[in-house]
N, C-alpha and C positions, 0 to 999 in steps of 0.2 A: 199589648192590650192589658188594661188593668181592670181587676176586680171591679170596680165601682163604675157605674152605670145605670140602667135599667130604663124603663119605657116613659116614652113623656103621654105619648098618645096611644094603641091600641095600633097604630101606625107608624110610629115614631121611637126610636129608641135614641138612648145617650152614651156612647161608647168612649170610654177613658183611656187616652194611649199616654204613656207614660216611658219616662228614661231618665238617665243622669248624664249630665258636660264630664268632661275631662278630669274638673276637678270635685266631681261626686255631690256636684248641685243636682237635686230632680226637677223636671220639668213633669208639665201635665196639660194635653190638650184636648176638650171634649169638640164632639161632632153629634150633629144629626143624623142619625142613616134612615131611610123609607125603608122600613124590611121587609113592604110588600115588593119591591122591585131591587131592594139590597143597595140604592143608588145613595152614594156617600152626599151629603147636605154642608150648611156651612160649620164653620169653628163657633160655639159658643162662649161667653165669658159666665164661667162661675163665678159668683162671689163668696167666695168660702175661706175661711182661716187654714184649711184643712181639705185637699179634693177627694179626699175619704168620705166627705160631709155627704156630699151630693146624693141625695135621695127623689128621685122623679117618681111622681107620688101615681102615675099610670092616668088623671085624670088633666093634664097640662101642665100643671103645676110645678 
């Protein structure tokens, strides 16, 4: 799990899993979790230059 994340909803958070391939490429893949019930949600697409960017602003956004 990586650093970057945080809440979209007050129900919703965005959890960053990240790694690197064989040859030292990083990947990065964001999800929804409920963490009223902890139940893992779908993959989202960021659009970011950078998946450090990602700031979920707590109000949807």
């Amino acid at each position: 799990m990586e650093w970057s994340g945080g809440y979209l909803t007050p129900d919703t958070a965005v959890v960053t899993l990240g790694s690197e391939t064989e040859d030292g490429e990083e990947w990065f893949r964001h999800y929804l979790i409920d963490v009223r019930t902890g139940t893992v949600g779908s993959e989202i697409a960021v659009e970011a230059a950078n998946p450090y960017d990602l700031e979920p602003l707590g109000d949807g956004s």
